[in-house]
C-alpha positions as CSV (number, residue, x, y, z in Angstrom):
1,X,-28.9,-16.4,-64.6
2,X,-30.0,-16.3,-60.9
3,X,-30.3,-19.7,-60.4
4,X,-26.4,-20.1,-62.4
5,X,-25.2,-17.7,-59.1
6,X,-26.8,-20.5,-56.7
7,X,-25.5,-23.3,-58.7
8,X,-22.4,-25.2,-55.9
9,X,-25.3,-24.1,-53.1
10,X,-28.2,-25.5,-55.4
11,X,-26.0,-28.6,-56.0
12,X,-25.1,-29.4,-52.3
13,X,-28.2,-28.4,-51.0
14,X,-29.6,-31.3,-53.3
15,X,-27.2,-33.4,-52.5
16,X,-28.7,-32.7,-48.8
17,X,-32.5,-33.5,-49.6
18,X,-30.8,-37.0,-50.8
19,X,-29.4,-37.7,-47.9
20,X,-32.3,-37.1,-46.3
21,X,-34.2,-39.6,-48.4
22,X,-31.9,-42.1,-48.1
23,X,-32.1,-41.2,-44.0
24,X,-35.5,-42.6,-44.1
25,X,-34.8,-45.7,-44.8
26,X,-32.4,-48.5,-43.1
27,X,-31.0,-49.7,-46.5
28,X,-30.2,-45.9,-47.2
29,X,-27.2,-46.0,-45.4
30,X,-25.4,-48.2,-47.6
31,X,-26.2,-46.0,-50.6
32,X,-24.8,-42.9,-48.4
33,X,-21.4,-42.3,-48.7
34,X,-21.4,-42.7,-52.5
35,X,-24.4,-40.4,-52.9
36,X,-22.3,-38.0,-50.6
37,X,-19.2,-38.1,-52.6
38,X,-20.9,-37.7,-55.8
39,X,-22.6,-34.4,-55.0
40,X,-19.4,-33.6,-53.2
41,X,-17.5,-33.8,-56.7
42,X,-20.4,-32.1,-58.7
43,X,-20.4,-29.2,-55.9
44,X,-16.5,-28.7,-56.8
45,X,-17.0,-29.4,-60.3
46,X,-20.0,-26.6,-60.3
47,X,-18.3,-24.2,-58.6
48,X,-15.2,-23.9,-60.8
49,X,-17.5,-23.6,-64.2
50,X,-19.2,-20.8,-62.6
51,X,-15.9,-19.3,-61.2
52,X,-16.0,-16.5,-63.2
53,X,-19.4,-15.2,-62.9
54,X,-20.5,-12.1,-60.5
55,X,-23.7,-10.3,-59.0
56,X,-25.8,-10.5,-56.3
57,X,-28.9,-12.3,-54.8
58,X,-31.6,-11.8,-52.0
59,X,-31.9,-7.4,-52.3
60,X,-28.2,-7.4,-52.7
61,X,-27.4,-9.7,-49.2
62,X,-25.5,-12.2,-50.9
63,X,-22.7,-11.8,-53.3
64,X,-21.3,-13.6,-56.0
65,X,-18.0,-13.0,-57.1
66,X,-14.3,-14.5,-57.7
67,X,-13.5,-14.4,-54.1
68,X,-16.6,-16.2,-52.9
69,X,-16.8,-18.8,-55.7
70,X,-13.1,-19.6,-55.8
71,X,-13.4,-20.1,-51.6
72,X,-16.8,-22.1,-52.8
73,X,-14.6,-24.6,-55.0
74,X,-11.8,-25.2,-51.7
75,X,-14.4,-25.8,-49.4
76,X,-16.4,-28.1,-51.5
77,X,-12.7,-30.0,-52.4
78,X,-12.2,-30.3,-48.5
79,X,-15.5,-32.3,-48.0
80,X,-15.0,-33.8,-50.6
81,X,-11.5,-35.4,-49.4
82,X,-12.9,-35.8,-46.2
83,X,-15.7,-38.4,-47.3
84,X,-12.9,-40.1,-49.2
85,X,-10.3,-40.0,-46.0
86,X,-13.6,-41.4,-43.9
87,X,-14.5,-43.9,-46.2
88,X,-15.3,-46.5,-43.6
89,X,-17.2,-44.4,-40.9
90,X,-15.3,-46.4,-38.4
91,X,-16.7,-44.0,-35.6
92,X,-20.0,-43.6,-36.7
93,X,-22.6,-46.3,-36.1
94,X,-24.1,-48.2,-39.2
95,X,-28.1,-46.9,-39.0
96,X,-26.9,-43.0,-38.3
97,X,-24.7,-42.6,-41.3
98,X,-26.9,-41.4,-43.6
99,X,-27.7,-38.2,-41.1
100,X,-24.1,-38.0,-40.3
101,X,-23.4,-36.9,-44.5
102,X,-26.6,-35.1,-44.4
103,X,-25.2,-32.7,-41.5
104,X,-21.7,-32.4,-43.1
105,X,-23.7,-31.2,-46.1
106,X,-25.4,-28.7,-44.2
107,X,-22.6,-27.5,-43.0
108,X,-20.6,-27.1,-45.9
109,X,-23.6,-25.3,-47.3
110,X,-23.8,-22.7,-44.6
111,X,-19.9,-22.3,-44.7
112,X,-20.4,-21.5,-48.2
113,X,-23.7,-18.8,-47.9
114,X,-20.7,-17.3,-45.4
115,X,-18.1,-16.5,-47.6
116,X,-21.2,-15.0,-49.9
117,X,-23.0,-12.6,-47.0
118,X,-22.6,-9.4,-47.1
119,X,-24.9,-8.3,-44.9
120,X,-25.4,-9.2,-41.1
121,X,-28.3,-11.0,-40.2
122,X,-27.4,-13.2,-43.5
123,X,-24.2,-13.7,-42.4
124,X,-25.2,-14.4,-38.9
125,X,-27.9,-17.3,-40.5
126,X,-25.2,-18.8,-42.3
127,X,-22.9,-19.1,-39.9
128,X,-25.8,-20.7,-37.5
129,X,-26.4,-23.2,-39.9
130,X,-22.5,-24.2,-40.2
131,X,-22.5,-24.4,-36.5
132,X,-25.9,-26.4,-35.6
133,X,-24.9,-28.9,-38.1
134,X,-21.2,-29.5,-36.8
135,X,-22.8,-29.3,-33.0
136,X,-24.9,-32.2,-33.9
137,X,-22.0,-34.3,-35.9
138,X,-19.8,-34.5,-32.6
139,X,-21.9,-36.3,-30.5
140,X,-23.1,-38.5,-33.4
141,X,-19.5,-41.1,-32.4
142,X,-20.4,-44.8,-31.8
143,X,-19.6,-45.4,-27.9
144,X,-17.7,-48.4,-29.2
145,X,-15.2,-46.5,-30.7
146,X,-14.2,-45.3,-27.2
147,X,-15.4,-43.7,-24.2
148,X,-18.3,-41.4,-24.2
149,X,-16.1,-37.9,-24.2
150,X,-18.1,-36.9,-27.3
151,X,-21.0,-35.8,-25.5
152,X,-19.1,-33.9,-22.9
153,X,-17.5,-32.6,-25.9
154,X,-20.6,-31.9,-27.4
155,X,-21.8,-29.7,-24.5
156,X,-18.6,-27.6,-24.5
157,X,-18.7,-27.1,-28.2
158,X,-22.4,-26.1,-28.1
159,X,-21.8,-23.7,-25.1
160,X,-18.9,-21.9,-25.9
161,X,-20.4,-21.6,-29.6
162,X,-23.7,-19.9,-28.6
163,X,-21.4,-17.6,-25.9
164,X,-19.5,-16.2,-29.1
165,X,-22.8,-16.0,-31.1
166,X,-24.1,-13.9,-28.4
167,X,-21.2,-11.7,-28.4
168,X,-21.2,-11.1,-32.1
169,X,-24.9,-10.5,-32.1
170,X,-23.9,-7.7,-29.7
171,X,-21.1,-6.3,-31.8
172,X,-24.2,-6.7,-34.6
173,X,-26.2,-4.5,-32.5
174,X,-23.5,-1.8,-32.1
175,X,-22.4,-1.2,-35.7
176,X,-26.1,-1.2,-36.9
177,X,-26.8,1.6,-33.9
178,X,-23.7,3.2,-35.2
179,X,-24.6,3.0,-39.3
180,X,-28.6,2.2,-39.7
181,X,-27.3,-0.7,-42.3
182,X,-26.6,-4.4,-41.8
183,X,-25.1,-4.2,-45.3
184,X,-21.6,-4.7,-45.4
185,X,-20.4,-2.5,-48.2
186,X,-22.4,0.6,-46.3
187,X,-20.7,-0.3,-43.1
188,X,-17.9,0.3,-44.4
189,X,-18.8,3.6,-45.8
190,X,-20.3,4.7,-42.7
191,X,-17.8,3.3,-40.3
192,X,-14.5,5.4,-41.8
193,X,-15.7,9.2,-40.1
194,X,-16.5,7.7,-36.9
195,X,-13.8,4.4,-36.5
196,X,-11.7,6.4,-33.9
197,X,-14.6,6.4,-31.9
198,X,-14.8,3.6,-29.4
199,X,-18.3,2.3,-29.8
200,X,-17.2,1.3,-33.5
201,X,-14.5,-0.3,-32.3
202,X,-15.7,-2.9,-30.0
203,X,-18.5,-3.6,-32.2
204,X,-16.3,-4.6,-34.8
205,X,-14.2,-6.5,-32.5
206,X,-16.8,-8.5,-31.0
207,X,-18.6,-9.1,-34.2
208,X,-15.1,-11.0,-35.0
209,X,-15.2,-12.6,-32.5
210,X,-17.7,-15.1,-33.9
211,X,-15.0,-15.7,-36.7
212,X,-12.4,-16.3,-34.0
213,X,-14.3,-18.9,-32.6
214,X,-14.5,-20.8,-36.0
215,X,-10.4,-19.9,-36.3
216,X,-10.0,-21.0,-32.8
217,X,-7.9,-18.0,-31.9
218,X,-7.1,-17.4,-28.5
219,X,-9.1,-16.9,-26.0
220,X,-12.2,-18.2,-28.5
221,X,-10.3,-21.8,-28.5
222,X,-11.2,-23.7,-25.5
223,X,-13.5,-25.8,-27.0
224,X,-10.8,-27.6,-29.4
225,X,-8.6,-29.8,-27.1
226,X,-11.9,-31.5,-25.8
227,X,-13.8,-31.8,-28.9
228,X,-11.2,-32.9,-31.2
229,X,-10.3,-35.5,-28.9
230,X,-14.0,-36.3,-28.3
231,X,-15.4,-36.2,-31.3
232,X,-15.2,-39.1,-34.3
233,X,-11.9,-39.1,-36.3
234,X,-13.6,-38.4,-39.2
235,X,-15.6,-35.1,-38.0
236,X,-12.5,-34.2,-36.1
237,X,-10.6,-34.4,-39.4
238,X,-13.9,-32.0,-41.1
239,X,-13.9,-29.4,-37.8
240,X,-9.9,-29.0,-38.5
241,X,-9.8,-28.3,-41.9
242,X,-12.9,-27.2,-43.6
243,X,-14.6,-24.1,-41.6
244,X,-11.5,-22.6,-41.0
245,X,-11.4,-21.9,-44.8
246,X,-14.2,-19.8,-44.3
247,X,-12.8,-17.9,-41.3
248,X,-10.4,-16.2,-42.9
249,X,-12.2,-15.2,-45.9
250,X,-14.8,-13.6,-43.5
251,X,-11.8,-12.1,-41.4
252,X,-10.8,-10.7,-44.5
253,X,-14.0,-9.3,-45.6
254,X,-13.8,-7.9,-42.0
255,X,-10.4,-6.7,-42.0
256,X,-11.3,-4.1,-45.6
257,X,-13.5,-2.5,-42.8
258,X,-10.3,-1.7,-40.3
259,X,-8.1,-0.1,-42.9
260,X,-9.6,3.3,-42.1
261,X,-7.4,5.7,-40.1
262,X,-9.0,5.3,-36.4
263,X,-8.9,1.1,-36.7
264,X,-5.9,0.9,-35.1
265,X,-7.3,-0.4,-32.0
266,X,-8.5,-3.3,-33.7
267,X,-5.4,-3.8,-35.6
268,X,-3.8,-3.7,-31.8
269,X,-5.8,-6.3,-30.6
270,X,-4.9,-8.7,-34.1
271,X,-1.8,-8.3,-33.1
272,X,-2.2,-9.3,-29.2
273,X,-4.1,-12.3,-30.3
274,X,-1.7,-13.4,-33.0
275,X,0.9,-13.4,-30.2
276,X,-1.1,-15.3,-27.5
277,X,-2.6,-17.7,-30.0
278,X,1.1,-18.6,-31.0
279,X,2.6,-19.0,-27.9
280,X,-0.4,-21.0,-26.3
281,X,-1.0,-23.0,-29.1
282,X,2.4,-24.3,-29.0
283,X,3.3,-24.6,-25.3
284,X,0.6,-26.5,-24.9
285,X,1.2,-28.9,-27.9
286,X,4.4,-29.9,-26.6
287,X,2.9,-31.7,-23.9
288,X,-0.1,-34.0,-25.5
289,X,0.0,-37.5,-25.7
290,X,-3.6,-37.6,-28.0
291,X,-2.4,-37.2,-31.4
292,X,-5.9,-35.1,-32.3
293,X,-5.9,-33.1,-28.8
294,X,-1.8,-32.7,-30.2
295,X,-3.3,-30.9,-33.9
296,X,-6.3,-29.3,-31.6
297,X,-3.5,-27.2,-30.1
298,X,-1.0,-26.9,-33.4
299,X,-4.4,-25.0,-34.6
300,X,-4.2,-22.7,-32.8
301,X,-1.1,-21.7,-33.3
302,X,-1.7,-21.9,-36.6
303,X,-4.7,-19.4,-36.1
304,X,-2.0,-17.3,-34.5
305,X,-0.1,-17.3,-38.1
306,X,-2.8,-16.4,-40.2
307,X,-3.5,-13.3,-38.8
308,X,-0.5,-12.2,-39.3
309,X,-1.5,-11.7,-43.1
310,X,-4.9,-10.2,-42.1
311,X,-3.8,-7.7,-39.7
312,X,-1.5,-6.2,-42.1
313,X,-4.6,-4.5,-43.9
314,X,-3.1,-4.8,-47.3
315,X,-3.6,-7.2,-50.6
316,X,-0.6,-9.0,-50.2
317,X,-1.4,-10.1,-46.7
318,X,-5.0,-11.0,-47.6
319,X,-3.4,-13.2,-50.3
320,X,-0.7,-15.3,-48.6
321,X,-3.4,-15.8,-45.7
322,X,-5.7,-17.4,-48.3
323,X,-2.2,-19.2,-49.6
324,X,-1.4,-20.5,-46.3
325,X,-5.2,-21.6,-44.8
326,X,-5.8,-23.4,-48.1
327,X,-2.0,-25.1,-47.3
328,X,-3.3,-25.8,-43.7
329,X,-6.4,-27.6,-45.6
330,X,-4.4,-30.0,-46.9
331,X,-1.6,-30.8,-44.4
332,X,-4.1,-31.4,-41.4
333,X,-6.0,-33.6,-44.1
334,X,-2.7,-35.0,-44.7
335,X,-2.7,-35.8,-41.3
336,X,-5.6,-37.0,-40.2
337,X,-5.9,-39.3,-43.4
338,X,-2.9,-41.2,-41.0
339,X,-4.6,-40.8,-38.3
340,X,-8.0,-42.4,-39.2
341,X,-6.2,-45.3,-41.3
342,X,-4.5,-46.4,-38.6
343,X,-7.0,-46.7,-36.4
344,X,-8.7,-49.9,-36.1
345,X,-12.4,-48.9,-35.0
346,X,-11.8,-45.1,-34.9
347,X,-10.5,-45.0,-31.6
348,X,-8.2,-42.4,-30.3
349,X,-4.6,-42.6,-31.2
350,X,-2.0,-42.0,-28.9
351,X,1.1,-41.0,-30.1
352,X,2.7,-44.1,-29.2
353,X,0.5,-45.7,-31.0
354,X,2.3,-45.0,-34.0
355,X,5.2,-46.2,-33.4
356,X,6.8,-48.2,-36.5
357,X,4.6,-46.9,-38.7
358,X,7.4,-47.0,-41.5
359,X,7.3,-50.8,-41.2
360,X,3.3,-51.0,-40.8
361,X,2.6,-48.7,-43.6
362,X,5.4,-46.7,-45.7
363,X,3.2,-44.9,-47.8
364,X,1.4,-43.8,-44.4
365,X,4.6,-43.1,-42.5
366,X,5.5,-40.8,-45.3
367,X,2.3,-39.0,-45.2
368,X,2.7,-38.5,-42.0
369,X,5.9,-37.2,-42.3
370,X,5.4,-34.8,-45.0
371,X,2.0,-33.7,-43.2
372,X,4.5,-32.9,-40.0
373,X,7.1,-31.6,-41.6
374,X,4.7,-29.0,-43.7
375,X,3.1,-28.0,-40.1
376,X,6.2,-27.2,-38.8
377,X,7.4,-24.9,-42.0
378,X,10.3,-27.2,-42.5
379,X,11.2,-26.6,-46.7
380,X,10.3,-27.6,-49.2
381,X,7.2,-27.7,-48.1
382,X,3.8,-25.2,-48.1
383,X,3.8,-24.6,-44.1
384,X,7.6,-23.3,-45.0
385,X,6.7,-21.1,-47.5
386,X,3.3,-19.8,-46.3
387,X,5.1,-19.2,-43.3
388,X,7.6,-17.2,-45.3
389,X,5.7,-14.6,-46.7
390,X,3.7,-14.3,-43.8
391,X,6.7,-13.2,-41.5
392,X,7.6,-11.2,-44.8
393,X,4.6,-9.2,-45.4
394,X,4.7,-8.7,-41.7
395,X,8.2,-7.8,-41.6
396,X,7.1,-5.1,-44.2
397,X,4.7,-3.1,-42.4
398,X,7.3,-2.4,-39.8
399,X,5.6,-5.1,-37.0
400,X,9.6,-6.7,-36.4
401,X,8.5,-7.8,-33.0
402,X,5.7,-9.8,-33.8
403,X,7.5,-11.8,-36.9
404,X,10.4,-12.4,-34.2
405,X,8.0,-13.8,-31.8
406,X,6.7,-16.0,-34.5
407,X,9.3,-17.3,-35.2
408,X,10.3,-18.3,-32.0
409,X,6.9,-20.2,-32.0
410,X,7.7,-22.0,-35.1
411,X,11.5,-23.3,-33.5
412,X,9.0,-24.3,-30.5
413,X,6.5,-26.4,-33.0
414,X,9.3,-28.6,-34.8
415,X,10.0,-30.5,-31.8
416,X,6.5,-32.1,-31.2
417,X,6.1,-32.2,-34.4
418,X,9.8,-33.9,-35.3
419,X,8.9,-36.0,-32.0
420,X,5.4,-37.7,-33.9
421,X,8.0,-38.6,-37.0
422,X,10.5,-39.9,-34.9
423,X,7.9,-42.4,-33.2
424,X,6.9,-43.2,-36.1
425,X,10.3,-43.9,-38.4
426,X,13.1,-44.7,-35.4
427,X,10.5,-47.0,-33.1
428,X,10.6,-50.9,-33.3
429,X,6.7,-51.9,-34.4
430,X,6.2,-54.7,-32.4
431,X,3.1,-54.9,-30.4
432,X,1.4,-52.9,-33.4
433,X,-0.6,-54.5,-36.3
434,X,0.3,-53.9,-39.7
435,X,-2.0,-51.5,-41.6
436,X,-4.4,-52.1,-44.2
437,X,-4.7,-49.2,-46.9
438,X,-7.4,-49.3,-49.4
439,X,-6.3,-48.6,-52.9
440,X,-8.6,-45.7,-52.8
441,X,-6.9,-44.1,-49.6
442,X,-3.2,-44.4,-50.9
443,X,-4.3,-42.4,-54.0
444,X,-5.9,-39.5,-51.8
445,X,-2.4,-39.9,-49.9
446,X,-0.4,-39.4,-53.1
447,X,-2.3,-36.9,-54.4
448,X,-2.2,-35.0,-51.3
449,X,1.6,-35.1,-50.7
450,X,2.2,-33.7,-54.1
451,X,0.1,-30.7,-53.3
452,X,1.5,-30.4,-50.3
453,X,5.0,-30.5,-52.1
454,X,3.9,-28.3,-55.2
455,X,2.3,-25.6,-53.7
456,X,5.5,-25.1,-51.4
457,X,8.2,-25.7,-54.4
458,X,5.6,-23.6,-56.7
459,X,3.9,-20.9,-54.6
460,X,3.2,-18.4,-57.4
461,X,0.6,-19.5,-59.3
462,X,-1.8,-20.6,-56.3
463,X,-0.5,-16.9,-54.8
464,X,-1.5,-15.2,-57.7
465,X,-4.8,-16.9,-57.8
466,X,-5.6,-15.7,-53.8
467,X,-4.5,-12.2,-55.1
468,X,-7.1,-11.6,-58.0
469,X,-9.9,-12.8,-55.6
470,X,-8.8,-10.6,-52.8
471,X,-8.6,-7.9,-55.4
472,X,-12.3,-7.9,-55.9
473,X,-12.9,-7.0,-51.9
474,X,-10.7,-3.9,-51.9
């Protein structure tokens, strides 16, 4: 039955040692990206027969329940779209792309133990694991594909990453001074009598920290412009989508700790980051040429929106933040499927660069221009409706200013965005290949646009869902 619990880790983990196999040899490589995409698919395929099944592993560190499985089965669907998006490694060189799955493996496996730890130093070894692997991944980019910004990328991503695991180990520290437990469910016993007092508060605060860093919420975010632009399309297109999943169930994890009376303070600060996050996030978009340093920015705005749900400390909010990070998942997938199609030999696109795309590629151009449209919550799409009930569960708990603000940020994000669709439908192509779409590609583009379009035209069932697992953490 133990071993039943472990069964997506077990399968990835597997899928991992493969890898590493393969690794060792130079006809390995070949071999890699199917091995990858099988395991991928089994992971996904594990995780939803297990779904339903609950208890705990490793003295009572690691949980298994709906919540965790059901963020399990997303996470293991996002890698496995993003070996399917990156089908050609165009930015990776031939003899390293065996490594490269194997640390996108890893790191899907330590973003799932995440969402599973409920206990601190667990948690904290999970969360390592995510990181190391994705630390390595950047700098992996062939220095044909462009200049060498992925190791200055590299650098920053490494450094600002151990400067918010230092601060989280702190806010560790504090709350286990504070309790005598690193176990999550006895925090939160312990913390209630004594949250008014500051101590607890900054040790929860910095402990989240190491979740906004993941997010990229303000002031946590400096690392994204350079490493999304640095980094290889394809592990840009991972490091956008996938481990923010985890984030927020972590966040929300978190956030059953704040409820108490005396959180307040921390609920303050939500709010002060929602707001900056927002407005930074989309100031700064407006004034990119890089498509990816573009969506490094449009993420953190989006960052800014999801907390909305979180710091409103109540079901509803938990569950349209799930709604809309899993929508998020796919539109930047949406995106960034364009973006490394169109790319020759995984270079950086500018913005120009897609200009008559509706003549180049339609089915591309329209991806694109769903993918847009959905960021900007433009109906009928998810981002409009995820938006939505944001602002509306925020609107409830009396915060007015904050959903006005927010929605001042969102009149502020259709114009970049609009401007990408624009380049790309009312620009004359000449100058500009046409693109080459593999068959496999345009399905993933498909499918992805209907989901896109369903969850936003059909938001109850997917909401309902994200409210039963929430419902086991409260």
């Amino acid at each position: 039955m133990n071993i039943m619990l472990f069964a997506p880790e077990l399968f990835l983990l597997t899928g991992a040692l493969v890898l590493f196999l393969l690794s060792l040899s130079p006809a390995g490589a070949g071999r890699a990206r199917t091995t990858a995409l099988v395991f991928a698919i089994g992971t996904m395929v594990s995780g939803l027969v297990f779904l339903n099944f609950e208890g705990t592993l490793f003295y009572n560190a690691y949980q298994i329940d709906f919540f965790s499985q059901l963020i399990k089965v997303i996470l293991a669907a996002g890698l496995a779209v993003v070996l399917l998006i990156g089908r050609k490694l165009k930015g990776i060189a031939d003899e390293v792309r065996a490594e490269y799955y194997l640390f996108l493996f890893m790191s899907t496996l330590g973003l799932m133990m995440l969402v599973s730890s409920v206990e601190l130093l667990t948690l904290f070894i999970a969360l390592e694991l995510s990181s190391y692997s994705l630390y390595l991944l950047v700098p992996m980019r062939d220095d044909r594909a462009g200049s060498r910004l992925q190791m200055e990328a590299a650098v920053k991503y490494i450094l600002f990453g151990v400067v918010a695991t230092g601060i989280m180990l702190f806010g560790m520290s504090y709350l286990f001074g504070l309790t005598g437990t690193t176990y999550l469910g006895e925090l939160l016993t312990r913390l209630q009598p004594i949250m008014a007092q500051p101590a607890a508060i900054v040790g929860l605060a910095m402990v989240m920290c190491g979740f906004f860093y993941k997010l990229a919420v303000f002031p946590f975010h400096f690392w994204v412009p350079d490493v999304y632009q640095g980094a290889s399309n394809e592990t840009t297109t991972f490091i956008a989508s996938v481990p923010k999943i985890a984030a927020v169930a972590l966040l929300i994890r978190m956030a059953t700790m704040i409820a108490a009376p005396g959180g307040w303070p921390v609920v303050n600060l939500l709010v002060v980051l929602s707001v900056l996050s927002m407005f930074y996030g989309n100031l700064a978009a407006l004034v990119q040429k890089d498509i990816k340093r573009m969506l490094g920015f449009s993420g953190i705005a989006h960052a800014g929106y999801v907390l909305l749900g979180i710091l409103t400390l109540g079901q509803a909010g938990y569950a349209t933040a799930m709604y809309y990070i899993t929508g998020y998942l796919v539109m930047n997938l949406a995106c960034f499927l364009v973006i490394c199609a169109v790319s020759p030999k995984g270079e950086n696109l500018q913005i120009d660069d897609l200009s008559g795309l509706h003549q180049r590629s339609p089915l591309l151009a329209l991806t694109l221009a769903v993918g847009m449209f959905a960021l900007a919550g433009i109906p009928p799409f998810v981002g409009f409706m995820g938006k939505f009930m944001l602002l509306a569960n925020a609107l409830n708990e009396g915060y007015l200013t904050l959903v006005i603000l927010a929605a001042i940020n969102t009149a502020i994000s259709i114009f970049y965005y609009l401007s990408v669709v624009r380049v790309a439908y009312t620009t004359s192509p000449e100058g500009y290949p046409a693109v080459q779409v593999a068959p496999a590609t345009k399905l993933v583009s498909v499918l992805l646009m209907l989901v896109i379009i369903a969850m936003g035209i059909l938001p109850t069932p997917v909401l309902e869902i994200a409210t039963s697992a929430v419902r086991v953490l409260l």
